[in-house]
N, C-alpha and C positions, 0 to 999 in steps of 0.2 A: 070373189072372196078377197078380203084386204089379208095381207101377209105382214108380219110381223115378224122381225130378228133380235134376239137380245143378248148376249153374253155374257157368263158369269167369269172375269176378267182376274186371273190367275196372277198374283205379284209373286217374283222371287221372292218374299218373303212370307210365303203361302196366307196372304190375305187374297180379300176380293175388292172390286172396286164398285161403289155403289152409287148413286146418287141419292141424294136426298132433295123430295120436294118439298118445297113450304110457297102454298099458295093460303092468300085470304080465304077464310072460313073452311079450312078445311082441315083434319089434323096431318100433322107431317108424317109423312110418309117414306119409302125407301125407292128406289125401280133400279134395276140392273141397265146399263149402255144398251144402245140399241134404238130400232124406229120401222119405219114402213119400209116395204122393198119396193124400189119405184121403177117403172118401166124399161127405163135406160141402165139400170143393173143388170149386167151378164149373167148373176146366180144370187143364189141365197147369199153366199159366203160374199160376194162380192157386193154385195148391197149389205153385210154385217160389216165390212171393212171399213165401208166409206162411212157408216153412220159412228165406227168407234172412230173414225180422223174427224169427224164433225165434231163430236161431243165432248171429246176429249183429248185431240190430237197426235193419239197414239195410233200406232201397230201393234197386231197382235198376230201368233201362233192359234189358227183356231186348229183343239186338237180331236173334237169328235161331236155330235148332236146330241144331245143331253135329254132334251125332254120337249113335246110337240103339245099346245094345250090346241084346244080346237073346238069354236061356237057354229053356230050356222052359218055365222057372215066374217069367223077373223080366224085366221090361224098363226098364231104364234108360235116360233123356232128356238127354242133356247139351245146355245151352244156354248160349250166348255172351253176355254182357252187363255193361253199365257202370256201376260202384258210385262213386257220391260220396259219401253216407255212412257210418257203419257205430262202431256201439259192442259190442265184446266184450262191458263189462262191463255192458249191458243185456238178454242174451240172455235167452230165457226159454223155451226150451225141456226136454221132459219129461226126454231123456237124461242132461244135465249136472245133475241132482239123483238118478241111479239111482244106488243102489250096487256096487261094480264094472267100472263104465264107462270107469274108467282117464281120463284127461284130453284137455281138448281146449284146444289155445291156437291164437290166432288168429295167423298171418303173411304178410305180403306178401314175395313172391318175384318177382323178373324175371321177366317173359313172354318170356323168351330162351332159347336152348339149353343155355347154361350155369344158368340158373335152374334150369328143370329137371333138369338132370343132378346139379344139389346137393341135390334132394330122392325120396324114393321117393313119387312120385304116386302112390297108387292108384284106380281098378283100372290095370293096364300099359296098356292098351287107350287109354285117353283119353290117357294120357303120350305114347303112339306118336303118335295123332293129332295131337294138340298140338306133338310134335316135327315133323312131316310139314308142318303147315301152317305152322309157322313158318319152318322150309326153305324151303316154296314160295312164301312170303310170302304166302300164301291167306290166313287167318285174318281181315282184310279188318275189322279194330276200325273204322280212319281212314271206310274208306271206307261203312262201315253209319253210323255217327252224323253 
């Protein structure tokens, strides 16, 4: 089963950081940091490290497991956590030098309901959640750090 990390990337300014894609023929989209957990990662959390120093060049506080989606063949880890740093233009990961890959630019969105409702998050899954716990006031940033 392929594993997947992603993180919803907590700014002191209680935004999130999101990517946006725009590849040919496709409509643009959103996707939270994150990628595969690859063999030579010690843990989850250590293979979510490395893919937010890839993608973005920051460190982060990851401060809890947020939400687990789960198909036959993928399971994906979404975890909550707080970014004080972060340089786009130091990323160095493999995808943003493939050809075809269409673009990725870095932005900070409100951790709000209208935030999200001005972007398409993908997958819908974490978006629901995200709206859910922002509703319920659960999502609990203040009270983990």
């Amino acid at each position: 089963m392929i594993e997947r990390v992603r993180a919803v990337l907590v700014t002191a300014g209680d935004t999130m950081l999101v990517i946006r894609r725009t590849r040919p023929g496709v409509p643009v989209y959103w996707v939270l940091p994150g990628g595969g957990v690859e063999p030579g990662d010690a843990s989850r959390e250590a293979a979510l490290h490395r893919e937010i120093h890839e993608e973005i060049a920051g460190k982060a506080d990851i401060v809890r497991l947020l939400h687990t989606m789960e198909t036959d063949d993928e399971r994906q880890l979404f975890y909550l956590a707080r970014i004080a740093t972060w340089s786009f233009d130091d990323r160095t990961g493999p995808e943003f030098s493939a050809e075809g890959r269409g673009e990725y630019a870095l932005e900070e969105v409100p951790l709000t309901l209208e935030g999200l409702d001005g972007i398409d998050l993908q997958p819908e899954e974490i978006a629901h959640v995200l709206r859910g716990a922002i509703t319920a006031g659960s999502l609990g940033i203040e009270a983990s750090l």
